[in-house]
N, C-alpha and C positions, 0 to 999 in steps of 0.2 A: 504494500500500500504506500504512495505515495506520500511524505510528507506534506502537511498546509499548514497555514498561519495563524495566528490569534487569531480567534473570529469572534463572534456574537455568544457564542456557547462558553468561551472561557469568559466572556466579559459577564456573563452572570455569573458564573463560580466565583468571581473577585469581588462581586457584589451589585454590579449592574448598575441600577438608576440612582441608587445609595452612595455609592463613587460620589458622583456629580455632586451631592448636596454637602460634600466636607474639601469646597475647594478653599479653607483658607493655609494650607500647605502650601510650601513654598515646591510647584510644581516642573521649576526650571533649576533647583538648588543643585549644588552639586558637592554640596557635604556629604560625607559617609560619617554617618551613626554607630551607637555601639550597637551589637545585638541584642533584641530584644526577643519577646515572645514571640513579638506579628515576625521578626525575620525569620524564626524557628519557622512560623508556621508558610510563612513563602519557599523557604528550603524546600520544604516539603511537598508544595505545587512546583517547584521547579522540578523536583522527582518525576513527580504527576505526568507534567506534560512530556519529560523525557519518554518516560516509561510510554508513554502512547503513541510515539513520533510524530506528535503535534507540533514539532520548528520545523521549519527549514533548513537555519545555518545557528550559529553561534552568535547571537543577538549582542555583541558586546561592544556599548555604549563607547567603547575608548578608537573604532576605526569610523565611526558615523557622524558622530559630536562635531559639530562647527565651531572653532575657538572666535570669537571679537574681540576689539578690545572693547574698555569700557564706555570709550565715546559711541564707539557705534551702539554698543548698546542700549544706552541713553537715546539716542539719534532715534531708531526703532520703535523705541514706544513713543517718543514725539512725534513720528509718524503717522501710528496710531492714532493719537488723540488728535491729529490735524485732519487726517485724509479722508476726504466727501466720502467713500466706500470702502468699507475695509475689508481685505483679501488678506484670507488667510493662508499663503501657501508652508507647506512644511518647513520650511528655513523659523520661519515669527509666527505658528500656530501655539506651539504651549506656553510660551513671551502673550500674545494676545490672549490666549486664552485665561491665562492666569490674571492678565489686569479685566477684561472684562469681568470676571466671575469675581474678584474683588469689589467691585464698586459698579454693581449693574446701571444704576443710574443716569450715569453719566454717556451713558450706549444707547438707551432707548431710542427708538426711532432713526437711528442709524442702520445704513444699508450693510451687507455684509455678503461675501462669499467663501467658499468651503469644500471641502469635498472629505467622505467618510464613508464607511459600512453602515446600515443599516443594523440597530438593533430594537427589539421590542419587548417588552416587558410586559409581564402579567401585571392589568390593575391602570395602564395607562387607556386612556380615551381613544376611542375608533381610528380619529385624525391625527392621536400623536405619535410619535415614535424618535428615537434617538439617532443621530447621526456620529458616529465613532470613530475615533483612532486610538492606536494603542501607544500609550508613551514606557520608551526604555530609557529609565535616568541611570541606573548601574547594572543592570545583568537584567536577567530574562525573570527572574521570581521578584521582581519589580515592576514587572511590566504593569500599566493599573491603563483604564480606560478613559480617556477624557473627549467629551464632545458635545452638543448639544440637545436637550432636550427641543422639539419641534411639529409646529402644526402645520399638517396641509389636506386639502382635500384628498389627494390620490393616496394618503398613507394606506389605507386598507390592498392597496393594489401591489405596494411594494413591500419586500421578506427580507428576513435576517439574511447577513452578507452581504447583499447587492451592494455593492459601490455607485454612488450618486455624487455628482456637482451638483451643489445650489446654490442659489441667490436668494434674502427675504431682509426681513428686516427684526431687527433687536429688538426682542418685549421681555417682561417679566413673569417668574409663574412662580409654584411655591409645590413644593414636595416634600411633604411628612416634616412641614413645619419650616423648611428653609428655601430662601428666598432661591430661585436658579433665573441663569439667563433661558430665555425659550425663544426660540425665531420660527415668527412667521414665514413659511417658504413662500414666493411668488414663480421661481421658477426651479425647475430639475432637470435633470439629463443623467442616465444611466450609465454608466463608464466602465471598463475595464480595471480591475484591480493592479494597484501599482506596481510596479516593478520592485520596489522599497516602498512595502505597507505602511512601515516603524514610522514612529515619531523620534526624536532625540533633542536632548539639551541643548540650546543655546549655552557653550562655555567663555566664561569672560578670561581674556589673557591676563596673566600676571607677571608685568612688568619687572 
């Protein structure tokens, strides 16, 4: 059996839509922690998905990572907060993502584009459904799901996995008590899965 990649299926084993509502982690950090429990217990899904040949390759964070320095850094998210529509490509998706899901407010009614997997969760509404990617900040038992909760008409027509580009615009919703970004879709298109699913750090050079 061929290997494949994180999909929709480990993004619930990792907790799913429950992710999304504890974004005040620093999701671009690139400290390494002491171990803990939770890292015990990611060992052990990194077992998991070995054991099943659910990778592809050696997901390791240190040949994918983009080093900046700290002005461009800075540069980037004043981009952000300046530019009419904001596009998220892989290089400034977990950087955006992280300030948007900080301070939803300030995004409302802002236009945005993106592209993810489809995931769906039991308990979510007819029209909504979650748009995903999977971010590697140090190894593969880290891998966690970040992406947006989202409403459109056609959700009932699209399934876990599929890869979609969208375009809609920033609103707010609230899940099991905390605030999430939620975008209205206005448009879609179905795509082929990346060549490089992964997400990865933005790292800042140290001079």
């Amino acid at each position: 059996m061929p290997a494949k990649t994180l999909d929709a299926s480990i993004a619930e084993k990792k907790g799913g839509l429950a992710i999304l509502g504890n974004q005040k982690q620093e999701v671009n950090s690139s400290e390494i922690s002491d171990e803990s429990d939770s890292d015990l217990e990611d060992q052990s899904f990194e077992e998991e998905l070995a054991e099943a040949g659910e990778l592809e390759h050696d997901l390791s964070v240190n040949e994918e990572a983009e080093e900046i320095s700290n002005e461009e850094f800075e540069q980037l998210k004043k981009d952000l907060y300046s530019a009419s529509a904001i596009k998220m490509d892989d290089k400034v998706f977990s950087l955006y993502y992280e300030e948007i899901s900080k301070d939803i407010d300030k995004f409302i009614g802002r236009e945005i584009e993106f592209q993810g997997f489809i995931y769906k969760e039991e308990g979510l509404a007819s029209n909504q459904l979650v748009i995903s990617r999977f971010l590697i900040t140090h190894c593969v038992a880290d891998a966690s799901m970040i992406g947006f909760l989202s409403e459109m008409e056609e959700a009932p027509e699209l399934y876990d996995n599929m890869w979609v580009i969208v375009s809609g615009v920033i609103n707010k919703a609230a899940y099991n008590g905390t605030e999430l970004p939620m975008i209205k879709i206005k448009e879609w298109k179905e795509i082929e899965e990346p060549l490089i699913p992964y997400l990865y750090p933005l790292t800042i050079k140290v001079l």
